[in-house]
C-alpha positions, 0 to 999 in steps of 0.5 A: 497840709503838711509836705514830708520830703525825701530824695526818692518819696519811697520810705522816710517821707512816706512813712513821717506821712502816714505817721503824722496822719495816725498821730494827729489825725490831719492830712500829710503828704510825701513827695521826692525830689528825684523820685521816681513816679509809682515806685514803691518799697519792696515788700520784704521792708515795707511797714504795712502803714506804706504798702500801697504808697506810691512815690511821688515827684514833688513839684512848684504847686506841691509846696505851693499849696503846703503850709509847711514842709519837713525834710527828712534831711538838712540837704534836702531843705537847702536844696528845696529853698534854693530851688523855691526861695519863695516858698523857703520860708515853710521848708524845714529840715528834721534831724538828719536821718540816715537812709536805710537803703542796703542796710537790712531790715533791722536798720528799716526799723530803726529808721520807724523808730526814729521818724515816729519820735521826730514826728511826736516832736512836731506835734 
């Protein structure tokens, strides 16, 4: 199972997920490291691909179970492996990419724009 990380589980990982998922036809999940349980995107920039996504905390057993974990920054890996130095080996970071919150829809599709390549790149 693949582990897609952010702070909030409520766009950049969710959606690295569903478009891992719709690449390579294997399971990929989300979680956050301060996420809020059952919050979602607004509908006004959520992709159809996440509508229904819910967020999701990410715990111990999460990357437990995770062959590998992407981040969708380096903070957030460094900050993942301090906390699980047993599991820090699986915890990598995908090239930092900036957090469209506030920034309007255009900056949301540029956000799919640039998880859809890096997540290409990791097939």
């Amino acid at each position: 199972m693949i582990l897609f990380v952010d702070i909030n589980d409520v766009y950049r990982a969710p959606l690295a997920a569903a478009l891992y998922r719709r690449i390579c036809g294997k399971p990929a999940y989300s979680a956050g490291v301060y996420a809020d349980e059952g919050a979602m995107l607004c509908e006004e920039v959520c992709p159809p691909m996440i509508r229904e996504h819910r967020s999701r905390q990410i715990s111990a057993a999460m990357l437990e179970k995770a062959q590998t974990v992407w981040c969708v920054t380096a903070a957030i890996a460094y900050h993942l492996a301090e906390e699980h130095p047993k599991q820090a080996h699986k915890i990598h970071a995908m090239e930092d990419i900036d957090d469209p919150f506030g920034m309007g829809k255009e900056a949301y599709m540029r956000c799919v724009e640039t998880i859809r390549a890096q997540v290409e790149g990791l097939v």
